[in-house]
gemmi code that builds the backbone of each chain (N, CA, C; Angstrom):
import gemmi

chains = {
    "A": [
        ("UNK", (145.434, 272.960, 120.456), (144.589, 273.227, 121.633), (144.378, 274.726, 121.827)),
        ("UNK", (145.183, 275.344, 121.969), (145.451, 277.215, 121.912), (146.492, 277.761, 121.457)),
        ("UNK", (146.998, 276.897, 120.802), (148.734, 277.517, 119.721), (148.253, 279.150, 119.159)),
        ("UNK", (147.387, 279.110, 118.326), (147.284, 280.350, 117.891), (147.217, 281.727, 119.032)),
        ("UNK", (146.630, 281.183, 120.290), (146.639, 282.250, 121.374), (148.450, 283.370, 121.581)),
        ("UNK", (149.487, 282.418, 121.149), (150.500, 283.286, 121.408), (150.739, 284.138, 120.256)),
        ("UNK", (150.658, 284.093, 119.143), (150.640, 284.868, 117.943), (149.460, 286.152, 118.012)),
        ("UNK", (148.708, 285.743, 118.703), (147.106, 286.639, 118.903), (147.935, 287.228, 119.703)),
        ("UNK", (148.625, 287.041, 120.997), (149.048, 288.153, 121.906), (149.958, 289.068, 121.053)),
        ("UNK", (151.054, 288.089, 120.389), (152.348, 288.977, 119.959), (151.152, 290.166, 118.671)),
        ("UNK", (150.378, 289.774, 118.209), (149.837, 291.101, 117.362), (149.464, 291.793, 118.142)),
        ("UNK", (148.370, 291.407, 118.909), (148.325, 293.056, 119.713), (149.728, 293.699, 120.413)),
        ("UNK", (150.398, 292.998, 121.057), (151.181, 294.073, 121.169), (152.567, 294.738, 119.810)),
        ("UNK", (152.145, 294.467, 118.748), (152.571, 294.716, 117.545), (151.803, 296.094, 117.236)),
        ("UNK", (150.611, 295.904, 117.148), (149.526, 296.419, 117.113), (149.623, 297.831, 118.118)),
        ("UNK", (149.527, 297.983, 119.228), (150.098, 298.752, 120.020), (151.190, 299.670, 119.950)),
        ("UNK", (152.296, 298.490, 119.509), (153.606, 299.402, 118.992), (153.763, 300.126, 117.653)),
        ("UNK", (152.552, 299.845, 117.018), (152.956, 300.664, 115.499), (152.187, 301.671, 115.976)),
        ("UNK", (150.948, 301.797, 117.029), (150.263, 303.158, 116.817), (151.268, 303.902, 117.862)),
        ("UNK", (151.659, 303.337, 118.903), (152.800, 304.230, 119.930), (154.073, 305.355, 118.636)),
        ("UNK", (154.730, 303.630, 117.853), (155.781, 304.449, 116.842), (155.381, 305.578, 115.629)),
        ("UNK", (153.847, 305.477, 115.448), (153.649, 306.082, 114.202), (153.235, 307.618, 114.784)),
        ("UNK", (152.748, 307.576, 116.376), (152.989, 308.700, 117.001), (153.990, 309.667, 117.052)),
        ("UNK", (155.142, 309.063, 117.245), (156.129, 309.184, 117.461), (157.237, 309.926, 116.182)),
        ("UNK", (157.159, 308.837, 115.123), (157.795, 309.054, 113.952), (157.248, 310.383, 113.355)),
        ("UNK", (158.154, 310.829, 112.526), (157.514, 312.287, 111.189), (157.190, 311.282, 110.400)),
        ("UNK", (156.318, 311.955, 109.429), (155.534, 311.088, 108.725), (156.095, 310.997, 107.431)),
        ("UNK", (156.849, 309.906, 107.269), (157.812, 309.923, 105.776), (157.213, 308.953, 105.138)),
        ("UNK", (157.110, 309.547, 103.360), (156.178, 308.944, 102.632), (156.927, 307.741, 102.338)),
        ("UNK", (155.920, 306.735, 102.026), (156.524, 305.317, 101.844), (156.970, 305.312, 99.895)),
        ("UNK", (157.978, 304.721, 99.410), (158.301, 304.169, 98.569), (156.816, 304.727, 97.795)),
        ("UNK", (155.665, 303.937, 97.501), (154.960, 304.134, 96.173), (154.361, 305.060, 96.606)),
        ("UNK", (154.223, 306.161, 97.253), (153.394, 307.155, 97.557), (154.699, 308.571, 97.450)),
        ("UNK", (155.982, 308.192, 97.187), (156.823, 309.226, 97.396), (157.113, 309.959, 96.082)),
        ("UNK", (157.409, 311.203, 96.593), (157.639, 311.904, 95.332), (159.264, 312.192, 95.361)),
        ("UNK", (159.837, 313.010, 94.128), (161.244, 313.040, 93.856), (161.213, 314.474, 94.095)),
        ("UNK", (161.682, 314.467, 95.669), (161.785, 315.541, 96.423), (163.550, 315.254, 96.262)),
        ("UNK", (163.963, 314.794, 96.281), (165.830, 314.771, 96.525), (166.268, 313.878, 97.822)),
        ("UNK", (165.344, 313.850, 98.731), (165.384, 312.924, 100.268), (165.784, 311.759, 99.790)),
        ("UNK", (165.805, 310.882, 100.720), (166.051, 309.781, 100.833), (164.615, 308.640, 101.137)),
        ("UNK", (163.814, 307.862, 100.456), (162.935, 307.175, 101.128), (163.206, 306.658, 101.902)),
        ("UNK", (162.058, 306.323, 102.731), (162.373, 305.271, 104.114), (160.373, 305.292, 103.721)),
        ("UNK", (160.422, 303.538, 103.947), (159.072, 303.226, 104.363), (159.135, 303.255, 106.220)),
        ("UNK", (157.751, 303.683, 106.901), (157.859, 304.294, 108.327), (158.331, 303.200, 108.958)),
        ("UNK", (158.308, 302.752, 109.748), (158.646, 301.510, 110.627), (157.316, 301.079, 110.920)),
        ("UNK", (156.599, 302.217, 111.198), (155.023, 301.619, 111.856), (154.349, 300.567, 110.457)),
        ("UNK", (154.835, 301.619, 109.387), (154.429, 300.057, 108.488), (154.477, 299.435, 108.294)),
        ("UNK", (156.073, 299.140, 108.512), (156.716, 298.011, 108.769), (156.066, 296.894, 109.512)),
        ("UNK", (155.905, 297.938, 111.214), (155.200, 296.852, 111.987), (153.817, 296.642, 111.879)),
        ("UNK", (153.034, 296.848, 110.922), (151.692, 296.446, 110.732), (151.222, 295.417, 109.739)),
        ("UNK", (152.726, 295.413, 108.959), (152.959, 294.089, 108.287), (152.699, 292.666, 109.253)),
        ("UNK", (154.119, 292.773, 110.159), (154.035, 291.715, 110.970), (152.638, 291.698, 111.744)),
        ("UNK", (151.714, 292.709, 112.117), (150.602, 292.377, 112.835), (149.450, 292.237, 112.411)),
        ("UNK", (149.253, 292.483, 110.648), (148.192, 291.850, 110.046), (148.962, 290.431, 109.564)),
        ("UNK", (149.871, 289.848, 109.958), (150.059, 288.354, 109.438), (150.114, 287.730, 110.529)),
        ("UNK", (150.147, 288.087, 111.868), (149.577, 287.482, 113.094), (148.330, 287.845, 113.440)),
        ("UNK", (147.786, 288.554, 112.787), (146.080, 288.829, 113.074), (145.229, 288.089, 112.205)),
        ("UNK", (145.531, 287.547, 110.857), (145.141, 287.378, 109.611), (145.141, 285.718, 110.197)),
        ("UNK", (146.371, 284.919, 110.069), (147.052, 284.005, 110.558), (145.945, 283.278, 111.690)),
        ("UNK", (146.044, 284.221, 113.020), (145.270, 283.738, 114.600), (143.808, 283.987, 114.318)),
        ("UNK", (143.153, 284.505, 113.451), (141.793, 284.598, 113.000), (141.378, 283.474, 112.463)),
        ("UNK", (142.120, 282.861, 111.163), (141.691, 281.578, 110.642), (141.746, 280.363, 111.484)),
        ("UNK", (142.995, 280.351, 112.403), (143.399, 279.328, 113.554), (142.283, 279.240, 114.591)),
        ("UNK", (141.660, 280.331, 114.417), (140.721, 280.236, 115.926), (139.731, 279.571, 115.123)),
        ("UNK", (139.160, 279.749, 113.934), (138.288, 278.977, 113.067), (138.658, 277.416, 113.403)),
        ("UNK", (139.420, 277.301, 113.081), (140.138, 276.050, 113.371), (139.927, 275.176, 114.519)),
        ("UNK", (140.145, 276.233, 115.861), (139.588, 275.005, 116.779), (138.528, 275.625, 117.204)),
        ("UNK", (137.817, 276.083, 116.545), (136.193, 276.423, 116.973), (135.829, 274.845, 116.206)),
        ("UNK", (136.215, 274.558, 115.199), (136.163, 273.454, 114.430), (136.163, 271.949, 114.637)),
        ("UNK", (136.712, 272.712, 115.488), (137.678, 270.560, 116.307), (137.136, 271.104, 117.893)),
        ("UNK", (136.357, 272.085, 117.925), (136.001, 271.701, 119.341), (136.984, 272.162, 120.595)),
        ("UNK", (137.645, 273.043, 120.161), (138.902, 273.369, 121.113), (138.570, 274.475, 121.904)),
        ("UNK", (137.986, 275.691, 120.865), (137.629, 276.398, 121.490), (135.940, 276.629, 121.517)),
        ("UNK", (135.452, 276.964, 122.978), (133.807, 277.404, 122.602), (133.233, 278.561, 123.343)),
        ("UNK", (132.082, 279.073, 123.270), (131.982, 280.317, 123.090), (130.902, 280.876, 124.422)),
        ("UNK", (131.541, 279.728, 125.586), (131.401, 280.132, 126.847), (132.694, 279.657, 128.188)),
        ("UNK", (132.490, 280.195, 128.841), (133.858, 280.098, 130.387), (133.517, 278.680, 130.461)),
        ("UNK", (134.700, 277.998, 130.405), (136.611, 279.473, 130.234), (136.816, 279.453, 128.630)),
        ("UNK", (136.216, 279.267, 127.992), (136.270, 279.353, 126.474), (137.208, 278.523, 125.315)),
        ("UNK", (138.669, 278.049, 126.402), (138.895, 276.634, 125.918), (139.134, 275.412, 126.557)),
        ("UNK", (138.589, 274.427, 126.126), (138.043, 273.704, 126.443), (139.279, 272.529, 127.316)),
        ("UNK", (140.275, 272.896, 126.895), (141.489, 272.338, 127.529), (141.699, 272.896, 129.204)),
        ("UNK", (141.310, 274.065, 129.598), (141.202, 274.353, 130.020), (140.240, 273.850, 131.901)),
        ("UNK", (139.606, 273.256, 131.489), (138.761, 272.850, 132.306), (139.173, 272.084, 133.030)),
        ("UNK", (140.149, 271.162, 132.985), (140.520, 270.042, 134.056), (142.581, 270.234, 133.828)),
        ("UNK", (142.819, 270.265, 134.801), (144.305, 270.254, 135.199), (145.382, 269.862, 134.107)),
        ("UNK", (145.090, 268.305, 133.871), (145.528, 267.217, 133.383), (145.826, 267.982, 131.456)),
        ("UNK", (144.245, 268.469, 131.325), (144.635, 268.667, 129.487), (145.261, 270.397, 129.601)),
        ("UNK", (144.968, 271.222, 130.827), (145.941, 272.341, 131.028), (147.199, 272.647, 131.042)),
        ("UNK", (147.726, 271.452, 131.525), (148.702, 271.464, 131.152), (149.547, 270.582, 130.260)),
        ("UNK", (148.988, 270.629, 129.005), (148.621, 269.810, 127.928), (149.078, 270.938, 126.699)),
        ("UNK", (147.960, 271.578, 127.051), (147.583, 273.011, 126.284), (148.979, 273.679, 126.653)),
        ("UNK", (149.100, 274.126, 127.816), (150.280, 275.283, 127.917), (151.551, 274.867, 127.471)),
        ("UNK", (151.787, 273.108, 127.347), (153.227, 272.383, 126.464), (152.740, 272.994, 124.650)),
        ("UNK", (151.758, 273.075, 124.567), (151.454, 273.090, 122.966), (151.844, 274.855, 122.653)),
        ("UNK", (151.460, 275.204, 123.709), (151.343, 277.048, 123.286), (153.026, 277.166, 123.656)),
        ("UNK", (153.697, 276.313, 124.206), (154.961, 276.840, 124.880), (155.788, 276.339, 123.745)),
        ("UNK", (155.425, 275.364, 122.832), (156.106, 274.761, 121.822), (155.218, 275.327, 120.298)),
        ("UNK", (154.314, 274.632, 120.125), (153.767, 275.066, 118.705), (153.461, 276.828, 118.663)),
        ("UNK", (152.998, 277.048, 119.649), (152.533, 278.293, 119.713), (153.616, 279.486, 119.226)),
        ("UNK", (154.677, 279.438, 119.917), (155.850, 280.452, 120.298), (156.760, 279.863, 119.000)),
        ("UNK", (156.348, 278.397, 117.944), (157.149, 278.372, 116.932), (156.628, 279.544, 115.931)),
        ("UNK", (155.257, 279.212, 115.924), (154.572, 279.804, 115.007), (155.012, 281.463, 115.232)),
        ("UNK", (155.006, 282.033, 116.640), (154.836, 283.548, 116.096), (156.634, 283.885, 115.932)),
        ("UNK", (157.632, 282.950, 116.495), (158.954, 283.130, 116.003), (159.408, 283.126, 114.287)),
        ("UNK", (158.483, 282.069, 113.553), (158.445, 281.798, 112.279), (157.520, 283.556, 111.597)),
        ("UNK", (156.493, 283.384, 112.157), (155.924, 284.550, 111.500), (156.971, 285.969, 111.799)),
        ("UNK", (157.731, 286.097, 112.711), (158.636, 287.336, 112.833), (160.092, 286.772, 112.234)),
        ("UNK", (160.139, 285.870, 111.880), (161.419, 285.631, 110.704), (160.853, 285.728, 109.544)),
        ("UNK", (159.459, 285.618, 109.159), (159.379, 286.038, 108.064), (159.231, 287.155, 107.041)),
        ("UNK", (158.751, 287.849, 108.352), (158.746, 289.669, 108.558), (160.290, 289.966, 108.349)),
        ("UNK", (160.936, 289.944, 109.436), (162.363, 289.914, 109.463), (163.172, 289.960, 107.565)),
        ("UNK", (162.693, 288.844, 107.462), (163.280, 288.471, 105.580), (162.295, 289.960, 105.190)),
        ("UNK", (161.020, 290.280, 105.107), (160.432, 290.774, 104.409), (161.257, 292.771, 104.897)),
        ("UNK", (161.136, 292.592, 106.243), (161.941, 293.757, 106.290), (163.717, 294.029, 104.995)),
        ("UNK", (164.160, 292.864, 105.173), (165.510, 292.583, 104.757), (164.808, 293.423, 103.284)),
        ("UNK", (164.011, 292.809, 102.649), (163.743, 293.141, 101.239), (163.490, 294.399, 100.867)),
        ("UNK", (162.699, 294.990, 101.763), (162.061, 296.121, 101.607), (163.576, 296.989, 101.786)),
        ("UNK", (164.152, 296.697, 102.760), (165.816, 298.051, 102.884), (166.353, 297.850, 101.298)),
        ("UNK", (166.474, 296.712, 100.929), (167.380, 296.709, 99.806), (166.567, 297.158, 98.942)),
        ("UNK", (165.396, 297.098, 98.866), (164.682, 298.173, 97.777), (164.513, 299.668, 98.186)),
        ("UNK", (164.541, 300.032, 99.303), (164.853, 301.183, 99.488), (165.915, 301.846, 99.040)),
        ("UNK", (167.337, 301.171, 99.050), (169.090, 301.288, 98.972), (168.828, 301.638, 97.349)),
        ("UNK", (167.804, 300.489, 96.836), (168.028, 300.635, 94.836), (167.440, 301.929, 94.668)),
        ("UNK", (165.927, 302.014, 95.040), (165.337, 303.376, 95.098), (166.490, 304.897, 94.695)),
        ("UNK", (167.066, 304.941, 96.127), (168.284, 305.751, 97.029), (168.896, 305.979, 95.755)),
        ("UNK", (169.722, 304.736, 95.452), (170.671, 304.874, 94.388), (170.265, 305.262, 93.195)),
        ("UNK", (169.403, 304.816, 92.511), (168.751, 305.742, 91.138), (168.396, 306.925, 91.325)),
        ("UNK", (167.720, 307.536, 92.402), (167.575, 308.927, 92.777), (168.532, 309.676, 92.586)),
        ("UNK", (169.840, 308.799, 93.265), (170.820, 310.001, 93.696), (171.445, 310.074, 92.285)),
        ("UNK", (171.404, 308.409, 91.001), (172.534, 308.875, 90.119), (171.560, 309.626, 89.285)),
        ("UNK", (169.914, 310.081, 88.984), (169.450, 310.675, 88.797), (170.047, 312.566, 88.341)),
        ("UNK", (170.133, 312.679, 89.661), (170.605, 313.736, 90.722), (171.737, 314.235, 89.521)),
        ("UNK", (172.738, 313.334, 90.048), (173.939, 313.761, 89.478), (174.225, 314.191, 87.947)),
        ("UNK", (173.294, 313.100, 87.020), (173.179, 313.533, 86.062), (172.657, 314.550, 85.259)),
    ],
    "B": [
        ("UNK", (146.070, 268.856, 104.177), (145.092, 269.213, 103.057), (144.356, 270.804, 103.540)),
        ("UNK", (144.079, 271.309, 104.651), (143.691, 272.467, 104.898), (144.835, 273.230, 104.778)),
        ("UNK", (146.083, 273.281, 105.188), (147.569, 273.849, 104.400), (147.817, 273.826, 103.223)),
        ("UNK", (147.465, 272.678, 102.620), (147.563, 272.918, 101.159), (146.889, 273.753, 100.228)),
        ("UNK", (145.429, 273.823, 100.656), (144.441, 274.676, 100.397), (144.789, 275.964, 100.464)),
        ("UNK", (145.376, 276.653, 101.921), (145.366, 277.559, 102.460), (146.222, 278.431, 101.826)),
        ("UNK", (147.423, 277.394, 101.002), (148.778, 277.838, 100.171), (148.190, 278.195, 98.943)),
        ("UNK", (147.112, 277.493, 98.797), (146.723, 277.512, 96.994), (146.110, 279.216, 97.116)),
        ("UNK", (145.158, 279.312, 97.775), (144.281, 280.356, 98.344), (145.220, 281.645, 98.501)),
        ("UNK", (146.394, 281.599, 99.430), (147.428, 282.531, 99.498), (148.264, 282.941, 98.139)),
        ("UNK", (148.744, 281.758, 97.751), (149.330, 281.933, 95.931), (148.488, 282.976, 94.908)),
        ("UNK", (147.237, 282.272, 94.782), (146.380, 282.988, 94.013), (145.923, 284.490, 94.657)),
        ("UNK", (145.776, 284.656, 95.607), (145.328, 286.326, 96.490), (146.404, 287.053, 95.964)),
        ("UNK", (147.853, 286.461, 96.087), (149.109, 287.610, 95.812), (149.252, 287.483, 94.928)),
        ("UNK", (149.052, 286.931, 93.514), (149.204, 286.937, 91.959), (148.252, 287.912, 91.765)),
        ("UNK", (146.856, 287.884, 92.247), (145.917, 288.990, 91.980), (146.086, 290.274, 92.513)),
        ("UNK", (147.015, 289.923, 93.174), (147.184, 291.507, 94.480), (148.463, 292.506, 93.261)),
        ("UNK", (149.233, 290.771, 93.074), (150.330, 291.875, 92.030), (150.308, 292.373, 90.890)),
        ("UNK", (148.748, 291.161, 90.680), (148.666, 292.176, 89.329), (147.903, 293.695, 88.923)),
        ("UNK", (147.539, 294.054, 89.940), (146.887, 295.317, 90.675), (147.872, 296.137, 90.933)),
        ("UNK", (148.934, 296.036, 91.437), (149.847, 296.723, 92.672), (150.563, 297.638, 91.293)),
        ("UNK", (150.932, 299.010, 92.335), (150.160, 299.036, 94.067), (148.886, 299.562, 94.149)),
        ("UNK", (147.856, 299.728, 92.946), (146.491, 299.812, 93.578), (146.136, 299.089, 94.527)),
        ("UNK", (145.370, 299.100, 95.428), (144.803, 297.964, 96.244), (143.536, 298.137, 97.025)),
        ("UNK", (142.979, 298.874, 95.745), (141.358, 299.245, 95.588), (140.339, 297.983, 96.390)),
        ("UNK", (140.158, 296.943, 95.947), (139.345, 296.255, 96.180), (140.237, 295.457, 97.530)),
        ("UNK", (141.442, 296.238, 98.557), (141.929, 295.426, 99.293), (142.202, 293.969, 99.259)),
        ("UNK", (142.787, 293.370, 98.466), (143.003, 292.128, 98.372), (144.342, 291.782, 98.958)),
        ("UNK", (144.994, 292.675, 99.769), (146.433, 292.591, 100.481), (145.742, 292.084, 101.940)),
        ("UNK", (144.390, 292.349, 102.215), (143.736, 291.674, 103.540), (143.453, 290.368, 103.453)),
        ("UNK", (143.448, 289.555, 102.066), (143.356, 288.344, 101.969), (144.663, 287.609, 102.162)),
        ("UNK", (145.542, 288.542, 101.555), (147.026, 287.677, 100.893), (147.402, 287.905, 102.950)),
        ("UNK", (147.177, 288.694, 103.399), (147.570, 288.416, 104.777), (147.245, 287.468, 105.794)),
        ("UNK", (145.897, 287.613, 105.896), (145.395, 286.618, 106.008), (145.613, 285.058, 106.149)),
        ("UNK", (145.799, 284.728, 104.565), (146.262, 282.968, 103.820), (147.777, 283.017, 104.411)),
        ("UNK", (148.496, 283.846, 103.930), (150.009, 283.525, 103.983), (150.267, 283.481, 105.665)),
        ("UNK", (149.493, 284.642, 107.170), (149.482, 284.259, 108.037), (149.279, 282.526, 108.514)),
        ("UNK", (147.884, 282.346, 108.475), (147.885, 281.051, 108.458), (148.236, 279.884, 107.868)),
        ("UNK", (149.102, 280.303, 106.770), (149.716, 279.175, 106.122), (151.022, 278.742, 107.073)),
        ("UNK", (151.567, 279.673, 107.423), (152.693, 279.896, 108.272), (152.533, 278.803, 109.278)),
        ("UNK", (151.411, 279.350, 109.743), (150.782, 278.555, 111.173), (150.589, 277.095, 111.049)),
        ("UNK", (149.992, 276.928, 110.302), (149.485, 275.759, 109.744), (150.382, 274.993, 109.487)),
        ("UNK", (151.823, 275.621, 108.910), (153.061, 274.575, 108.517), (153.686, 274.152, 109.794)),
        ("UNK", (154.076, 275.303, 110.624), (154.245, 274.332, 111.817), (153.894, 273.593, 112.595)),
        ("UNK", (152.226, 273.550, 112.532), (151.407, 272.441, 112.758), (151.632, 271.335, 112.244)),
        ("UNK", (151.927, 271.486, 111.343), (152.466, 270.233, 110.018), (153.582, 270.000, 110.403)),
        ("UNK", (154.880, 271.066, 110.678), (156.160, 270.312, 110.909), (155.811, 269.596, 112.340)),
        ("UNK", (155.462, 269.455, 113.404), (155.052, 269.287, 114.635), (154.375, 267.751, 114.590)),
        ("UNK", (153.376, 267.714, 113.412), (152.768, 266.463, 112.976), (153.694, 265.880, 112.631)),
        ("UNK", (154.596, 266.076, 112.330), (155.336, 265.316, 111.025), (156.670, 264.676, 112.328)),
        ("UNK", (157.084, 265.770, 113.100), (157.774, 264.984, 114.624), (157.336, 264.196, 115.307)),
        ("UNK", (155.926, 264.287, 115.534), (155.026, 262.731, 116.151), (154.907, 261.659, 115.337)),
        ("UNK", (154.395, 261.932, 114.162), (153.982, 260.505, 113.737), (154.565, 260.227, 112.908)),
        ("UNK", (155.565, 260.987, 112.299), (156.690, 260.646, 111.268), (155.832, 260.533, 109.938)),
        ("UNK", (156.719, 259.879, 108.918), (155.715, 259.205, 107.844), (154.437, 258.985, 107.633)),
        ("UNK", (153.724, 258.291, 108.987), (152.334, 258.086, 109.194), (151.334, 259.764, 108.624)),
        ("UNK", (152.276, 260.779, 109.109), (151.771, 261.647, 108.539), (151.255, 262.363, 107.309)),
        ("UNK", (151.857, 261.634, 106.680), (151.503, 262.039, 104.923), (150.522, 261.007, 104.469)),
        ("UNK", (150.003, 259.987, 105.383), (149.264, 258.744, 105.009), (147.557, 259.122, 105.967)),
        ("UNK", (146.860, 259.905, 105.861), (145.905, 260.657, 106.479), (144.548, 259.821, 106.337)),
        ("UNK", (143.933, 259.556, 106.951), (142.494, 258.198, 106.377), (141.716, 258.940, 105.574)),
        ("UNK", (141.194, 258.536, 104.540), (140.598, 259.194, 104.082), (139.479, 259.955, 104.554)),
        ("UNK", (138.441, 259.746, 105.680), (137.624, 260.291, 106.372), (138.376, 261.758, 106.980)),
        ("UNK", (139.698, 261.374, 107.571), (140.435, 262.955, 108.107), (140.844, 263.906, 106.596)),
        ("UNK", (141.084, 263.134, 105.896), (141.234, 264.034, 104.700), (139.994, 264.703, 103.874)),
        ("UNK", (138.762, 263.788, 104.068), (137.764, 264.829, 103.696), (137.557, 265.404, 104.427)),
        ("UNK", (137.319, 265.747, 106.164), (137.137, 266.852, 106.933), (137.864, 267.746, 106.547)),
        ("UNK", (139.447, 267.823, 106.575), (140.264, 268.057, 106.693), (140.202, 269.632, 105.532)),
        ("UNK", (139.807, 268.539, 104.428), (138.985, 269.634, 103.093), (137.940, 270.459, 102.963)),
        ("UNK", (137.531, 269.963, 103.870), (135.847, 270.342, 103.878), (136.224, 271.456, 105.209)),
        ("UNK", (137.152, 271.521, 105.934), (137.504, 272.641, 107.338), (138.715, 273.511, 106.103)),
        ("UNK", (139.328, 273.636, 105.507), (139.765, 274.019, 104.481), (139.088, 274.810, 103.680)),
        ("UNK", (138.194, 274.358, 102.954), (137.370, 275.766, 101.913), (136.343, 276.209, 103.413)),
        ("UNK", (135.738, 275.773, 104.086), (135.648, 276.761, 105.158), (136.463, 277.761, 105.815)),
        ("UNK", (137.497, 277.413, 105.495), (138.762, 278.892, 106.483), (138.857, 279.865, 104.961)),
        ("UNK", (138.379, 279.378, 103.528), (138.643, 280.347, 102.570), (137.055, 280.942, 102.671)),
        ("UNK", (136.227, 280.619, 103.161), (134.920, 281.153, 102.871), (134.813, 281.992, 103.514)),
        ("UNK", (135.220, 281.347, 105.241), (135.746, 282.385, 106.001), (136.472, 283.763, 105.386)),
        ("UNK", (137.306, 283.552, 105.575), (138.686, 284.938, 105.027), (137.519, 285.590, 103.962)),
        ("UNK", (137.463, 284.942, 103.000), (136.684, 286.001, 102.066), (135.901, 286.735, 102.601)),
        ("UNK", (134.614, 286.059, 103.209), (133.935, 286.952, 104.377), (134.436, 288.615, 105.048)),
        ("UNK", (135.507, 288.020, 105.708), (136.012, 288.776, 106.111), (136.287, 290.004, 105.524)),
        ("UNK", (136.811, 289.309, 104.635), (137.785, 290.236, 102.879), (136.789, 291.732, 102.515)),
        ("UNK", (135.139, 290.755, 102.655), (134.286, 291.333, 101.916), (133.652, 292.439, 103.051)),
        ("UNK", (133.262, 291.967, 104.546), (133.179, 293.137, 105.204), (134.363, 294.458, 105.307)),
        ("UNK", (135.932, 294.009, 105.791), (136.851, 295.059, 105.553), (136.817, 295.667, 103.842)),
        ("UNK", (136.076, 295.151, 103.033), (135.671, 296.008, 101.984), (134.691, 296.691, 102.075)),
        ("UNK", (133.891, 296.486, 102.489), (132.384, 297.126, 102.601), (132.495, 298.631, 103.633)),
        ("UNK", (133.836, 297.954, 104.816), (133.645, 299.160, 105.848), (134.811, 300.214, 105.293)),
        ("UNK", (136.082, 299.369, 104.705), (136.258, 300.749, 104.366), (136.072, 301.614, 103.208)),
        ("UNK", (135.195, 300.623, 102.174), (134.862, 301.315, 100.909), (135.691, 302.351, 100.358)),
        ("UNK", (136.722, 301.667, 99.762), (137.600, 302.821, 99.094), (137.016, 302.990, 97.703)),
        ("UNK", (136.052, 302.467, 96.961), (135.312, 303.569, 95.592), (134.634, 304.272, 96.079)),
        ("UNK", (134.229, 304.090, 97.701), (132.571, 305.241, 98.274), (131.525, 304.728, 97.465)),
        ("UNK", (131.529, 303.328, 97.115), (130.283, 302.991, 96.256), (129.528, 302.713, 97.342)),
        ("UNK", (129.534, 302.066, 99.103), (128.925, 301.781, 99.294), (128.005, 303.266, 100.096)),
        ("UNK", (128.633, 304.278, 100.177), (128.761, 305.503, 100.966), (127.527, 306.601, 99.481)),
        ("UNK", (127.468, 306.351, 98.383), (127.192, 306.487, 97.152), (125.457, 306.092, 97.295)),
        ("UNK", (125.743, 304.291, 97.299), (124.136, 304.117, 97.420), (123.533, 304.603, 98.720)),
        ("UNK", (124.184, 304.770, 100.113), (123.526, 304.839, 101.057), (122.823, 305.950, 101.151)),
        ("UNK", (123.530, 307.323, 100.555), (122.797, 308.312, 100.311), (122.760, 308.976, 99.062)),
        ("UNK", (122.510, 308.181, 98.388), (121.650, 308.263, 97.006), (122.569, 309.059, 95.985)),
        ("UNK", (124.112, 309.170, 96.614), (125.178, 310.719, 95.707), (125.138, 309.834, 94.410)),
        ("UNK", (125.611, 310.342, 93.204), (126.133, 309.361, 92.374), (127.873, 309.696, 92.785)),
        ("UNK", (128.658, 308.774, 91.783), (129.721, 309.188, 92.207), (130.638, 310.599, 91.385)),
    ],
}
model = gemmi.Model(1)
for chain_id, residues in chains.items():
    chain = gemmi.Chain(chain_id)
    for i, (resn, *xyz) in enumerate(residues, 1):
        res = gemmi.Residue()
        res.name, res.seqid = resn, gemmi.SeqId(i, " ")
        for name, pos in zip(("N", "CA", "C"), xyz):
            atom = gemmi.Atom()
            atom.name, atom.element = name, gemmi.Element(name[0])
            atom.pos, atom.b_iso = gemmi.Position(*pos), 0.0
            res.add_atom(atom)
        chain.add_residue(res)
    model.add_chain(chain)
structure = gemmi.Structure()
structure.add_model(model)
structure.setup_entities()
């Protein structure tokens, strides 16, 4: 009915937070763009988080296809269609409170794993650099 | 069947993405985001189906399974679409920046 609507929120404010953090952060080159300065890589975080918010943007784009499809959503007020009478409103808000909030919990565990991967390739990076170094 | 699609579509974007990488000239990491987003989505739609109607779920009429296909290569025609404007706007050869004002490259 509007599942994809909570994943659409959690990117923008994903979205938000990588341009706030990338403000914020010095600008350290990521893994394939870095050179063998002696540092330590670190991919930024903001890239990190733009991962997770092009796979909830990417993700809630095709979904909205979806119930443009089946009629869920249309492209005048209030725009979904569940919406209109009490009864399927609160219909909709059990679906977004359950399917909805699985989906963008699943999409940030999968980030989560993908973060996991990216440190330990950073750590291998680290470590060949440094026995580099030594040698 | 539009999940299944959506997986096939995602599989194939990141085999092509890796066999590039890390160029990612022709952006094809906007597709693989894309598919693998909504595949995501789509599965818990599926696990969710699969808590209501149990079994019944893998048994689809054939009429919902041709929509089903037919709303399926529409969400890839879609995405490509997409694929192909975020190529066009950000033109990383400048081919399209090239013809517009006549530079060669």
């Amino acid at each position: 009915m509007a599942c994809f609507v909570v994943p659409a929120v959690e990117a923008v404010v994903t979205a938000a937070a990588a341009k706030i953090v990338k403000n914020n952060e010095k600008e350290a080159l990521p893994v394939s763009e870095g050179e063998n300065t002696g540092k330590s890589f670190k991919i930024p975080f903001s890239r990190k988080l733009r991962w997770l918010t092009n796979l909830l943007l990417g993700g809630s784009a095709l979904l909205l296809f979806e119930h443009i499809w089946h009629g869920e959503v249309v492209p005048y007020f209030p725009f979904l269609t569940a919406a209109s009478n009490p009864q399927d409103s609160v219909e909709m808000l059990h679906e977004m409170a359950t399917a909805g909030v699985t989906m963008a919990l699943l999409t940030t565990a999968i980030w989560g794993v993908m973060l996991l991967v990216a440190h330990i390739a950073e750590k291998r990076v680290n470590a060949a650099q440094s026995s580099e170094v030594n040698e | 069947m539009t999940l299944l699609l959506t997986v096939f579509a995602a599989v194939i974007s990141t085999v092509i993405w890796y066999k590039n990488a890390p160029d990612d000239k022709m952006k094809v990491s906007a597709l693989c985001w894309m598919f693998w987003g909504a595949s995501i989505m789509w599965f818990v739609d599926a696990v969710f189906g699969y808590i209501e109607l149990g079994a019944e779920f893998f048994r689809p009429s054939p009429a919902d399974m041709l929509n089903d296909a037919y709303l399926g290569l529409s969400v890839i025609a879609l995405a490509l679409v997409i694929w192909v404007v975020i190529l066009l706007i950000k033109d990383p050869k400048g081919s399209v920046r090239a013809s517009l004002f006549g530079k060669k490259k």
